[in-house]
N, C-alpha and C positions, 0 to 999 in steps of 0.2 A: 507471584512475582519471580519464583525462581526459575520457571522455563522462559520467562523473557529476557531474563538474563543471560540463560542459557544460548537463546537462538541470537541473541544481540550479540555473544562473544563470537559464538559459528559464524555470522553474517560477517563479521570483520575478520575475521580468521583467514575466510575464503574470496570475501568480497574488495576487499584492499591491494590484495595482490593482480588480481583481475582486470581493478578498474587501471592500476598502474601499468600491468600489460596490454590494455586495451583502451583508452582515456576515449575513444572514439564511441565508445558505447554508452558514455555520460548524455551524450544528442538525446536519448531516450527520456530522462530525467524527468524531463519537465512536464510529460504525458503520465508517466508514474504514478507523480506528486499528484496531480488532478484527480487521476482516480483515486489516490488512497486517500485524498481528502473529500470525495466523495462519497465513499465507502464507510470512514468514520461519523462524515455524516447520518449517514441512515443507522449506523449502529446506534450514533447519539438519538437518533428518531425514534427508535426500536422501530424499522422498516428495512434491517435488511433482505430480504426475502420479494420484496416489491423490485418493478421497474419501474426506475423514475418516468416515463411516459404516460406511466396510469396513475402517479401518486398522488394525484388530485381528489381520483374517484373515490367515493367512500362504498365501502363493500359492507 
């Protein structure tokens, strides 16, 4: 728990300032969210290491 506290403080530290000098880079956002809620997917699957195009197949 403490290194995600850790990086969660850094991310806002650095990432606040950022989006405030750049608000034009929030566009991105919404591509982000999809992968990281993909990505939690498969960790929740224990299948990060697959591509989802073959996740059907059983090996």
């Amino acid at each position: 728990m403490p290194p995600t506290i850790v990086y969660s403080a850094a991310l806002c530290v650095v990432g606040l300032p950022f989006v405030i000098m750049r608000p034009g880079a929030l566009r991105w956002a919404p591509s982000f969210v999809v992968l990281t809620r993909l990505s939690f997917l498969a960790a929740w699957l224990r299948r990060e290491r697959s591509l989802w195009g073959n996740a059907g197949r059983n090996r």
